[in-house]
mmCIF file of the C-alpha atoms, coordinates in Angstrom:
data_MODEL
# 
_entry.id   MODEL 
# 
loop_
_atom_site.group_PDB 
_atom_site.id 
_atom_site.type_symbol 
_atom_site.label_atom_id 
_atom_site.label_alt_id 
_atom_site.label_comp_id 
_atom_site.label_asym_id 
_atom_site.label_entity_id 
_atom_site.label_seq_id 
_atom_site.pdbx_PDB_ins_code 
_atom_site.Cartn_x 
_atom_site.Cartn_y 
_atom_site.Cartn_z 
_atom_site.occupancy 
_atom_site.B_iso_or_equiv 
_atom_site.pdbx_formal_charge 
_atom_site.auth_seq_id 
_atom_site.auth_comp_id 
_atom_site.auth_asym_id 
_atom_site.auth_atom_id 
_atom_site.pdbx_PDB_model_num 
ATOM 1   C CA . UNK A 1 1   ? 10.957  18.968  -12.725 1.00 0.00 ? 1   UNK A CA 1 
ATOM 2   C CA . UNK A 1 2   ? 10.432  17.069  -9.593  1.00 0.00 ? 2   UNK A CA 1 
ATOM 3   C CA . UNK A 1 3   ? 10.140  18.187  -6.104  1.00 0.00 ? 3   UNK A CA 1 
ATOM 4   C CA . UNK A 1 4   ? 11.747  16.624  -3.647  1.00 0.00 ? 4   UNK A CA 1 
ATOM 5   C CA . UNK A 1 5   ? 10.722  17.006  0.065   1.00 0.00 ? 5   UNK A CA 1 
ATOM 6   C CA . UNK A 1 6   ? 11.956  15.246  3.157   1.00 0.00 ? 6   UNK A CA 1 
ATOM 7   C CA . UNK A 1 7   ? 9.499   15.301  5.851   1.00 0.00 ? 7   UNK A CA 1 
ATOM 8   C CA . UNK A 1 8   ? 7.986   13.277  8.662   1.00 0.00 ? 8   UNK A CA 1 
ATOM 9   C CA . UNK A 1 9   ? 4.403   14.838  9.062   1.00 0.00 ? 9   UNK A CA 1 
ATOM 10  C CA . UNK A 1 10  ? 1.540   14.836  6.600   1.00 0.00 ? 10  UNK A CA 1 
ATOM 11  C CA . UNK A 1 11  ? 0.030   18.237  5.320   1.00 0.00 ? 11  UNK A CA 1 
ATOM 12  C CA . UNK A 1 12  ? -3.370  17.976  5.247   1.00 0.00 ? 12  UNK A CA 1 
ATOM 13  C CA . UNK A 1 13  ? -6.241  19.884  3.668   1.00 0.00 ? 13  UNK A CA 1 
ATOM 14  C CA . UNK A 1 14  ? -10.040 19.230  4.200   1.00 0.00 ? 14  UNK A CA 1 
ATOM 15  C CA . UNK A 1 15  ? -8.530  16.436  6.094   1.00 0.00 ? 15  UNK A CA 1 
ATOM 16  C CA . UNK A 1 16  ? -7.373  15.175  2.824   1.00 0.00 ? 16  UNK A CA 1 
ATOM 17  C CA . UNK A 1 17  ? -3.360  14.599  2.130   1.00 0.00 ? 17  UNK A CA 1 
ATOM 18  C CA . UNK A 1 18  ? -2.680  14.887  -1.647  1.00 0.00 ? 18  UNK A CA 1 
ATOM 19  C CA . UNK A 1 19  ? 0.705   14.088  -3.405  1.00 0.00 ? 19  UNK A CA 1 
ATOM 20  C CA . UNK A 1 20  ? 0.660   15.504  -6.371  1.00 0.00 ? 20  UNK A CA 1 
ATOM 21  C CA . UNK A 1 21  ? 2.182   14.269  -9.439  1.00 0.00 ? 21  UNK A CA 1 
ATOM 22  C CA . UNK A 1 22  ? 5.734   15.352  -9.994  1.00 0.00 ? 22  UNK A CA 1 
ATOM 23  C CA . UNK A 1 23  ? 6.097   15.165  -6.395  1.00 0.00 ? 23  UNK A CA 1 
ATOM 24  C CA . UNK A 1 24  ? 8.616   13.222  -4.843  1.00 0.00 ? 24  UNK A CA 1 
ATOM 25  C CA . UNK A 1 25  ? 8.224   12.613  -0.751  1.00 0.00 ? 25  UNK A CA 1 
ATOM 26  C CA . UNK A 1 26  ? 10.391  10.772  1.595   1.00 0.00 ? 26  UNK A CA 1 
ATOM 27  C CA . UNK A 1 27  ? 9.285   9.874   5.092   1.00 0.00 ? 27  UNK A CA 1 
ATOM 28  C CA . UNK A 1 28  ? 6.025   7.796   6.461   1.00 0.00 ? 28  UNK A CA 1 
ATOM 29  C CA . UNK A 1 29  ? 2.447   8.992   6.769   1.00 0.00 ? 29  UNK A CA 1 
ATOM 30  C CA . UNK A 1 30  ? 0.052   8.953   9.704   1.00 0.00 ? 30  UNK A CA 1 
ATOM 31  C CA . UNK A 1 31  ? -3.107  10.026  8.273   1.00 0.00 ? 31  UNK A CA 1 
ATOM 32  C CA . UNK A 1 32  ? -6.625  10.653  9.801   1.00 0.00 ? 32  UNK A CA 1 
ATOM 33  C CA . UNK A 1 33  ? -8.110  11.252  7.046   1.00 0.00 ? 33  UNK A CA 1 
ATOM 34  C CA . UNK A 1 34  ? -8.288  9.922   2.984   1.00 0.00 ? 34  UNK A CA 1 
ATOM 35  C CA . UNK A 1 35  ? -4.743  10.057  1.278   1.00 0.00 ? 35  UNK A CA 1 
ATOM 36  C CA . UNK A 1 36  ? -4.688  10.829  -2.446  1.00 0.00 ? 36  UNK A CA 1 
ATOM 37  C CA . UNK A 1 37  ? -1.083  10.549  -4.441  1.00 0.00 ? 37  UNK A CA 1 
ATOM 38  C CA . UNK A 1 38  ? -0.518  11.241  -7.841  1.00 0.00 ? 38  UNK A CA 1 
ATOM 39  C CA . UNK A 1 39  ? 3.356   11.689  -7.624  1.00 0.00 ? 39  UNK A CA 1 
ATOM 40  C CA . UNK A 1 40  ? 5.991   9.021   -5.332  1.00 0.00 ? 40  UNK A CA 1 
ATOM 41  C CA . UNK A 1 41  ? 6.357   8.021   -1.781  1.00 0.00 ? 41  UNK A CA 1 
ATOM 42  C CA . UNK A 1 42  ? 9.185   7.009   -0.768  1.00 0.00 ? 42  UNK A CA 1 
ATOM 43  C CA . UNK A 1 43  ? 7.960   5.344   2.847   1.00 0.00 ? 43  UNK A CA 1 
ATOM 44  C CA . UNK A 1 44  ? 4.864   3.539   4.959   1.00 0.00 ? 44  UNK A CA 1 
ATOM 45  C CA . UNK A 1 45  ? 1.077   4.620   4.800   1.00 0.00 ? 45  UNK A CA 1 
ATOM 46  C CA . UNK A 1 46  ? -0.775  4.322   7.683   1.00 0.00 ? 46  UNK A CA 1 
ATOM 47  C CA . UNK A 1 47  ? -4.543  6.023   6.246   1.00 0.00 ? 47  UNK A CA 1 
ATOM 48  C CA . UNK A 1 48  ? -7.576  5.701   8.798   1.00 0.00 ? 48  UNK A CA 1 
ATOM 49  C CA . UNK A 1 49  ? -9.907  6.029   5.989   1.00 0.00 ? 49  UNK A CA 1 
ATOM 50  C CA . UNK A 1 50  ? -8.977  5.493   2.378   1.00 0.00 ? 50  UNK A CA 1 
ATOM 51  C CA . UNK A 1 51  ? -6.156  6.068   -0.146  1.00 0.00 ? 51  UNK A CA 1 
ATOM 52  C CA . UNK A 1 52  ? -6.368  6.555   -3.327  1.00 0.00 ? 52  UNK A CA 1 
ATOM 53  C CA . UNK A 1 53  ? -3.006  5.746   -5.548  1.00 0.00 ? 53  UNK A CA 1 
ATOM 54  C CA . UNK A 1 54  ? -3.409  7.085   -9.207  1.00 0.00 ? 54  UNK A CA 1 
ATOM 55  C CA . UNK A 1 55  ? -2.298  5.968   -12.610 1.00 0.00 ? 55  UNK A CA 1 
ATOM 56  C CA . UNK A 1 56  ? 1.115   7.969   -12.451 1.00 0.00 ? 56  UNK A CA 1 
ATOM 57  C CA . UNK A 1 57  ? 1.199   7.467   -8.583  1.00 0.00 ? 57  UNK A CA 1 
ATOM 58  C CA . UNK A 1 58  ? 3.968   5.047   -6.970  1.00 0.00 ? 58  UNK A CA 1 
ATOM 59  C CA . UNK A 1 59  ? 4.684   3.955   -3.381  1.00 0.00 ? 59  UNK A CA 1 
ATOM 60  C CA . UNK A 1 60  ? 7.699   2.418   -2.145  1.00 0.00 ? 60  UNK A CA 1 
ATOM 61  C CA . UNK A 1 61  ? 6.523   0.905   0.760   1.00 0.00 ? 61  UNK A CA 1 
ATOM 62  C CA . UNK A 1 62  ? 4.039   -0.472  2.872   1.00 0.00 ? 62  UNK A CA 1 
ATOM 63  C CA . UNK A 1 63  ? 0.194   0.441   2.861   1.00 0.00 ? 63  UNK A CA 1 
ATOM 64  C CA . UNK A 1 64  ? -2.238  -0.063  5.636   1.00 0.00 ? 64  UNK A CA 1 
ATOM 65  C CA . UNK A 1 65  ? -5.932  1.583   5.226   1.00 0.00 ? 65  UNK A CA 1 
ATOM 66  C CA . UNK A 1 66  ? -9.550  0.180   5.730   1.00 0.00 ? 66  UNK A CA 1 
ATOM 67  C CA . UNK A 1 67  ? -10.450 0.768   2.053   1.00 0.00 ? 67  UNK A CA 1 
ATOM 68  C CA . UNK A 1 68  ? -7.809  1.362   -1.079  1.00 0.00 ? 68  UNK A CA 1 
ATOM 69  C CA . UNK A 1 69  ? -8.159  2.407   -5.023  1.00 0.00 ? 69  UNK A CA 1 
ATOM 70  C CA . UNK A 1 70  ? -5.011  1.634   -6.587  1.00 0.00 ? 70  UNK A CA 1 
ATOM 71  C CA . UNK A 1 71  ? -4.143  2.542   -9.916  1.00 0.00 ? 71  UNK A CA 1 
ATOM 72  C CA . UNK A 1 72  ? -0.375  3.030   -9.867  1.00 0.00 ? 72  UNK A CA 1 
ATOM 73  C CA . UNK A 1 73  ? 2.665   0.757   -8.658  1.00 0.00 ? 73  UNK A CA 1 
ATOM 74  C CA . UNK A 1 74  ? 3.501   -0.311  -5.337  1.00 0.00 ? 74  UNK A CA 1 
ATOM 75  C CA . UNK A 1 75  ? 6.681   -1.564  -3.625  1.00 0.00 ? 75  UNK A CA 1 
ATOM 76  C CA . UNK A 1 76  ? 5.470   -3.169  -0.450  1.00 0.00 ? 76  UNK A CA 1 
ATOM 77  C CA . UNK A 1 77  ? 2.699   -5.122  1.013   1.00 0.00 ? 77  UNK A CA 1 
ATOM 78  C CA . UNK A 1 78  ? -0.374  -4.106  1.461   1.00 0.00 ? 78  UNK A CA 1 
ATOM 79  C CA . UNK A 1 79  ? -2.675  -4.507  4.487   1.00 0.00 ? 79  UNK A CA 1 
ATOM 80  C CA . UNK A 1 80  ? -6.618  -3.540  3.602   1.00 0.00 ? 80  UNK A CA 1 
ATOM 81  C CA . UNK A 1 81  ? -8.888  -4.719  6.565   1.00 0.00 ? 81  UNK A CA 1 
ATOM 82  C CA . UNK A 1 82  ? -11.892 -3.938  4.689   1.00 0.00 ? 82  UNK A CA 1 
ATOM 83  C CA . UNK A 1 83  ? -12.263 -3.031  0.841   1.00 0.00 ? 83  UNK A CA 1 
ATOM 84  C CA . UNK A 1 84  ? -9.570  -3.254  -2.003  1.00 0.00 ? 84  UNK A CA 1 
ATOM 85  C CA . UNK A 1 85  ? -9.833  -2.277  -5.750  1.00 0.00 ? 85  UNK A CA 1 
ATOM 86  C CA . UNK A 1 86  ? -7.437  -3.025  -7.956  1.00 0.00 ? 86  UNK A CA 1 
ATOM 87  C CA . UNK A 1 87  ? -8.039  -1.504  -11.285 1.00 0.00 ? 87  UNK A CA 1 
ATOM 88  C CA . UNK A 1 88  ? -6.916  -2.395  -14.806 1.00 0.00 ? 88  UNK A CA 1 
ATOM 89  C CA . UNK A 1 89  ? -3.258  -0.071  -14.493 1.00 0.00 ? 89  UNK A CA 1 
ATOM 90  C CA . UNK A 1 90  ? -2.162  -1.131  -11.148 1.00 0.00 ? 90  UNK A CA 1 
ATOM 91  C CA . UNK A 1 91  ? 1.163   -3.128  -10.277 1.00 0.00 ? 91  UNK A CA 1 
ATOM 92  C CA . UNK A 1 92  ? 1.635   -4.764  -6.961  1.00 0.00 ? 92  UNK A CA 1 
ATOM 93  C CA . UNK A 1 93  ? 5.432   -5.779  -6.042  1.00 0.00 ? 93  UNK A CA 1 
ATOM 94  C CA . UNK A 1 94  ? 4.472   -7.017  -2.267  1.00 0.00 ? 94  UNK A CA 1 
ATOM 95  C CA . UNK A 1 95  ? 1.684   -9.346  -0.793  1.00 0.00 ? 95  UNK A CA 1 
ATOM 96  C CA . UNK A 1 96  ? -1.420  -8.616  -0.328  1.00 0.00 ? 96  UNK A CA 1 
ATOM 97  C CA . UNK A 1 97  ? -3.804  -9.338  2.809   1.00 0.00 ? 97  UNK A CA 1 
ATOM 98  C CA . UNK A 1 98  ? -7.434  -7.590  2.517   1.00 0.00 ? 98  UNK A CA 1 
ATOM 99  C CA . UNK A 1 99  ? -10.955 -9.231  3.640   1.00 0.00 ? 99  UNK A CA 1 
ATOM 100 C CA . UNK A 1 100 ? -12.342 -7.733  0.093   1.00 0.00 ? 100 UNK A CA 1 
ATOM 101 C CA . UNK A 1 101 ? -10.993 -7.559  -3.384  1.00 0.00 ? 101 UNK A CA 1 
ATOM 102 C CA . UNK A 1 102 ? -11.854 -6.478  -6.426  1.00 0.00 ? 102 UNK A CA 1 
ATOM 103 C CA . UNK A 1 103 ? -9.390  -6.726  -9.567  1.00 0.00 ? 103 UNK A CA 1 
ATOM 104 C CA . UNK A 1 104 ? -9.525  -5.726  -12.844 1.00 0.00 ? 104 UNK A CA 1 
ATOM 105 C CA . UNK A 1 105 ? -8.661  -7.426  -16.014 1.00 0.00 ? 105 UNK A CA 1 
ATOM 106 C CA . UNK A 1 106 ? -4.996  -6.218  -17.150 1.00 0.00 ? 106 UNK A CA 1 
ATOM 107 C CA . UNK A 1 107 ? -4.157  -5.709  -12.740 1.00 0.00 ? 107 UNK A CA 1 
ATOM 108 C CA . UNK A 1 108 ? -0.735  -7.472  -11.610 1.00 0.00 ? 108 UNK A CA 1 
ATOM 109 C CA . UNK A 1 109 ? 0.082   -8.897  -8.338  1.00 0.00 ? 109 UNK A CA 1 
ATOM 110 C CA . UNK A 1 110 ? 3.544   -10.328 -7.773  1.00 0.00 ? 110 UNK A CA 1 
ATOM 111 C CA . UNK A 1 111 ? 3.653   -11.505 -4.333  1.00 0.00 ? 111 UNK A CA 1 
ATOM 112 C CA . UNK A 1 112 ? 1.189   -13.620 -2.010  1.00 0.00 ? 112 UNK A CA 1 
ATOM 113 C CA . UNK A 1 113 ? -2.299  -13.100 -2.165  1.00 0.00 ? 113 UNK A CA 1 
ATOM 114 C CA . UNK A 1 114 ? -4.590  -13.934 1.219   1.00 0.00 ? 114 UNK A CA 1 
ATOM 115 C CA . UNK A 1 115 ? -8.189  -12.733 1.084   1.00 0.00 ? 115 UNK A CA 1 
ATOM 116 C CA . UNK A 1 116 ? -11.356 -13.035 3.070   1.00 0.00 ? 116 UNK A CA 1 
ATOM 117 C CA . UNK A 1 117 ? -14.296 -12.054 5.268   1.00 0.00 ? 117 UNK A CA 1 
ATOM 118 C CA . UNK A 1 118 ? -12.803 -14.082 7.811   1.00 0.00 ? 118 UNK A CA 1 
ATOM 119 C CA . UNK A 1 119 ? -9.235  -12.858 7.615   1.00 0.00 ? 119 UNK A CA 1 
ATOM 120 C CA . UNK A 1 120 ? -7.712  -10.554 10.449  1.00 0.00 ? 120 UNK A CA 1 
ATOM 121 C CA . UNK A 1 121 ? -5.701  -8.836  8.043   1.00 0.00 ? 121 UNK A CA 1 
ATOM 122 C CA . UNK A 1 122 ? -2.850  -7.881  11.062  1.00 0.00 ? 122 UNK A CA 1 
ATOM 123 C CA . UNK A 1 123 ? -2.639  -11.230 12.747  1.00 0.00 ? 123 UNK A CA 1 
ATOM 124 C CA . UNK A 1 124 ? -2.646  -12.584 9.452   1.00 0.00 ? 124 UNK A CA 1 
ATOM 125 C CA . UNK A 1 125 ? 0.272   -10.584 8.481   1.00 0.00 ? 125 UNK A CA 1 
ATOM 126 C CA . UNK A 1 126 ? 2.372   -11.299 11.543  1.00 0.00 ? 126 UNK A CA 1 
ATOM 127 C CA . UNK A 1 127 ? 1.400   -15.063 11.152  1.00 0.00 ? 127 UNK A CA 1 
ATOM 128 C CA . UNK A 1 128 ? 2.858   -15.151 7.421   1.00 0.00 ? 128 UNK A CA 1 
ATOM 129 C CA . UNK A 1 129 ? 5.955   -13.647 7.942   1.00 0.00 ? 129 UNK A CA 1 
ATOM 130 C CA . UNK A 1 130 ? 6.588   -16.675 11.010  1.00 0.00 ? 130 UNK A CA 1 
ATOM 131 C CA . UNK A 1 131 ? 5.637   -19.103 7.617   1.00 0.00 ? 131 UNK A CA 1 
ATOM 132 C CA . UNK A 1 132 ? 8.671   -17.423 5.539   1.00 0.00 ? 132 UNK A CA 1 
ATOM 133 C CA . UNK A 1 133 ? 11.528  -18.286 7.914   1.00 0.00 ? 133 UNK A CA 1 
ATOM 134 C CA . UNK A 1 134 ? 13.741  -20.837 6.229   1.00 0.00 ? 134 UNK A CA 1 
ATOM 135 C CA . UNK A 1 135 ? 15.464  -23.233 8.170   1.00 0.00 ? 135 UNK A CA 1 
ATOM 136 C CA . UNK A 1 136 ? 18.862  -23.684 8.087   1.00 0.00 ? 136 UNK A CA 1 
ATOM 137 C CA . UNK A 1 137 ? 21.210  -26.700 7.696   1.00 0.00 ? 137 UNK A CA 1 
ATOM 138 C CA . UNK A 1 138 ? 24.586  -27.675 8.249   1.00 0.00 ? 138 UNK A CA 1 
ATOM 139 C CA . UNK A 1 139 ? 26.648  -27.674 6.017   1.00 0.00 ? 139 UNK A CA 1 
ATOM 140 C CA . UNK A 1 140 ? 28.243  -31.282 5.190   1.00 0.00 ? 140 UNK A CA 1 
# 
């Protein structure tokens, strides 16, 4: 049985914000603090410090957090401005922009990947979506 909660804030504990699995949420999260989901999100992450997604976790939409673990499936891009693992179980549906990433064998990405020490992974983000604007013709 799933639980199904509609909500707009995070609840926290220990200044941690767990999602537990057969948990369904809908809404975004601001988070000060790490962010650790074993159920589904249905919305954006925005985690100051980490976030862990496990195995049976799943996010349907956008991540932004200095440093990520991600073992489940995500729907959305992901923006990592420091330290990304991807391990063996996790499924990406989104691109990707983080200045440091580590895969493991059996990890999918389907999107665009940009990656680097250099990168500003926000100004890179706004910069990409300015590339994906296709121009249109007349018809004729």
């Amino acid at each position: 049985m799933s639980t199904h909660i509609s909500m707009n804030k995070e609840v926290a504990i220990n200044n941690i914000t767990f999602i537990q699995k057969g948990t369904q949420i809908k809404g975004n999260i601001e988070s000060t603090g790490k962010v650790h989901i074993s159920g589904s999100l249905i919305g954006n992450i925005n985690a100051k410090t980490h976030l862990v997604l496990n195995q049976e976790g799943k996010v349907d939409g956008d991540i932004i957090t200095p440093r990520s673990e991600i073992s489940g499936e995500v729907h959305g891009n992901l923006r990592i401005s420091d330290l990304l693992v991807l391990k063996s179980t996790a499924r990406i549906f989104g691109s990707v922009y983080s200045k440091f990433l580590v895969t493991e064998e059996g990890s999918q990405v389907n999107g665009s990947m940009l990656t680097g020490k250099d990168i500003d992974v926000m100004k890179e983000h706004h910069s990409q979506e300015k590339h994906l604007t296709i121009p249109q013709r007349k018809a004729g």
